[in-house]
N, C-alpha and C positions, 0 to 999 in steps of 0.2 A: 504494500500500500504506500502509496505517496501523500503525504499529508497536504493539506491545501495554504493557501499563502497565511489564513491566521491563526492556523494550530501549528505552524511555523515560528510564526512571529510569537507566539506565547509561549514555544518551549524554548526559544530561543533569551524567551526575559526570567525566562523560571531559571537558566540554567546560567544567564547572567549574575543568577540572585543564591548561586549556589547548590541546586538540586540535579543532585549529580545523574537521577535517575531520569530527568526532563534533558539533559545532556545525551543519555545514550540515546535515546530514542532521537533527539534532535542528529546526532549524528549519522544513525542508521539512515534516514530520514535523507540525511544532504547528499549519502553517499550516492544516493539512490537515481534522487534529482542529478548528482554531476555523472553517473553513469547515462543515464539519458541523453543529458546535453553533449556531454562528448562523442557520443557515439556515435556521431555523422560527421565530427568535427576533427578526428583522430585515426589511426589506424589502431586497430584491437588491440597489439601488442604495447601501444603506448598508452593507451587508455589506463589502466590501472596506474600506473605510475603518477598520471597527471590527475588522477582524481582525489591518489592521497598528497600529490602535492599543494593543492587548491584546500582540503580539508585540513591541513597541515598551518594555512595560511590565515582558514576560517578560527580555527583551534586559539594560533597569537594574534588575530584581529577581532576577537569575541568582545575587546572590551569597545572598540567604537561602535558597535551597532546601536543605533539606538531606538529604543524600543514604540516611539511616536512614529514611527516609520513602518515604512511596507521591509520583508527581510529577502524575499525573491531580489528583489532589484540587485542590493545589497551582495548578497549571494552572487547573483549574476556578473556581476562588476568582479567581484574577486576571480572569477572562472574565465571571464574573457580577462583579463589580466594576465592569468597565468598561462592561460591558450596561447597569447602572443608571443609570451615570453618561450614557449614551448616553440611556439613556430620558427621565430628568431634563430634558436639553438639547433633546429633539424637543418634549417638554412645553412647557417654557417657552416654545419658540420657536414654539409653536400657541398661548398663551396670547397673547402677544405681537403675532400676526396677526391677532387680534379687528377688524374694523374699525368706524364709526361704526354702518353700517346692523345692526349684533348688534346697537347698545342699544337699549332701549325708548325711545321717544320719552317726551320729557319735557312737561310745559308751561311756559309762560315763567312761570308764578306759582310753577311747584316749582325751578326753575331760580335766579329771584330771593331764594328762602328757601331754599337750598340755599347761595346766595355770600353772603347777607346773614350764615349761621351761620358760614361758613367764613372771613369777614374776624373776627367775633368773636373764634375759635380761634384767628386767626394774632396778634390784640390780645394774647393770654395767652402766647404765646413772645418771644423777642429778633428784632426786626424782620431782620437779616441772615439769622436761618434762614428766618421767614416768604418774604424775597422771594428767598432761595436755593428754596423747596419750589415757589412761585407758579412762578418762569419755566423752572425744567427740570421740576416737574410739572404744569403748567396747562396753562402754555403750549408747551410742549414743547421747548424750548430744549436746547442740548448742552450737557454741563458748562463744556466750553470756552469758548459763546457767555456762557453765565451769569456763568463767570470773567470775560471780557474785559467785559462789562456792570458786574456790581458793583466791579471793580477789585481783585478776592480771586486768588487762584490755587486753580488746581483744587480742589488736594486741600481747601483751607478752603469752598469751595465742597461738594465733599462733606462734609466733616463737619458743615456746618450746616445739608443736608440729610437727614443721619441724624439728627443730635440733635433736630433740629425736628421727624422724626416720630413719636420718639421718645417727646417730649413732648407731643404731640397723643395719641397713643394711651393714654397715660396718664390723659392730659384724658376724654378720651370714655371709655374704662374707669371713672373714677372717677365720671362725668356717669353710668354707667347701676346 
């Protein structure tokens, strides 16, 4: 059974109020509703995942609800919140699995005028971000491999990977 929007909202202010038993039921309850809503929104295998993430969410945002209000909306806004953030993360992580044979093949002549421009660009930064951006972006290095390389710590490692791209895109912004 799915409860309706105001046996909703009242086990949701009983369990604001401490009653741990208007709790379980409210959560059997939500789980119920976000198995529904995901299930056209998700593939199967991710469904469970994303439903206790969202009831996860409900769980440490229990105390702003507030109870002069409708709790669906409420509920719904945390579920598309997390949907997106879900989405974002399958994105990236399909961006991320590009492998060599997606790219176009190149020629060695566009390849050589490709690094000959790219060592110019890194000429116009501080060499510590240049060979911070070279060995965890070129070469593919971990941050950690690139810290224990230049003798930096991580985090300085990151930051003169930001900055350095920073200021490349600037460069080439301003080049076009």
């Amino acid at each position: 059974m799915i409860a309706d929007e105001q046996t909703l909202a009242r086990l949701m202010a009983s369990s604001q109020q401490g009653d741990k038993q208007s709790y379980s039921v409210l959560l059997t309850e939500v789980q119920l509703w976000l198995e529904r809503y995901f299930r056209r929104r998700c593939a199967p295998a991710q469904m469970d995942d994303l439903v206790q993430e969202v009831m996860m969410a409900v769980h440490k945002k229990r105390a702003t609800y507030d109870p002069a209000r409708p709790f669906l909306p409420w509920l719904a806004a945390i579920a598309r919140y997390r949907w997106v953030d879900h989405l974002r993360k399958v994105y990236r992580s399909a961006e991320d699995a590009l492998e060599d044979y997606d790219a176009p093949e190149d020629s060695e002549e566009e390849a050589v005028l490709a690094r000959l421009s790219l060592d110019r660009m890194f000429g116009r930064i501080p060499a510590k971000q240049a060979s911070a951006i070279e060995m965890v972006k070129i070469e593919g290095l971990s941050i950690r491999e690139a810290a224990t390389r230049t003798g930096q710590s991580e985090s300085a490692v990151k930051v003169n990977i930001h900055r350095g791209l920073k200021k490349l895109s600037a460069l080439i912004e301003k080049a076009e």
